[in-house]
Steps between C-alpha positions, in 0.01 A plus 500: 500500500314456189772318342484209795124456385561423208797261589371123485583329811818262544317210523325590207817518324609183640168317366538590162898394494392171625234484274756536204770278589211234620431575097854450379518178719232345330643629170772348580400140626264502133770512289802354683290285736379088527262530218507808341629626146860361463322130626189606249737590220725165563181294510385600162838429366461165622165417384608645124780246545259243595273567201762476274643182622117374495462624118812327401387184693172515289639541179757229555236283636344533146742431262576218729147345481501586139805295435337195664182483357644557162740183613165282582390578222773336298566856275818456328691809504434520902673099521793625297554859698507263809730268364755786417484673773577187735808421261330238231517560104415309187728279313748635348478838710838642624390596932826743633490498835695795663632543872355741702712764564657486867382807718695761525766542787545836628820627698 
């Protein structure tokens, strides 16, 4: 008799089993669910993309802005650089122009 006293009651037993899978649900759902890790994890991959896209943006916009104002204001190495990179030279300067090689076609 003494060991049915000490016996916790089937619904007892039931409560604390639904208690733990009720736990490993919502384990579950925050990791694999609509906004947990794996969408946490992807989102900060995105937003380090985004950063560096937004860095390189920056420093582009810079060198851009650089270029111009040392155009306005009339510095000659910056006119020449311009000139040779859109295809110009001096007199007497020797431009090769090369194709551009056709993409590769793979089979």
């Amino acid at each position: 008799m003494s060991y049915r006293k000490n016996r916790p009651s089937y619904k007892k037993e039931l409560y604390y089993i639904l208690c733990i899978v009720a736990v490993m649900v919502i384990l579950l759902f925050s990791f694999w669910g609509p906004g947990g890790y794996r969408d946490l994890a992807k989102a900060r991959l995105d937003l380090q993309a985004q950063r560096a896209n937004g860095e390189d943006l920056k420093r582009r916009n810079y060198e851009k802005t650089r270029t111009i104002d040392d155009l306005k204001n009339n510095n000659r190495d910056a006119w020449e650089k311009h000139a040779r990179e859109n295809g110009y030279g001096r007199e007497g300067d020797i431009i090769q122009q090369l194709p551009e090689k056709p993409p590769k076609q793979s089979k």
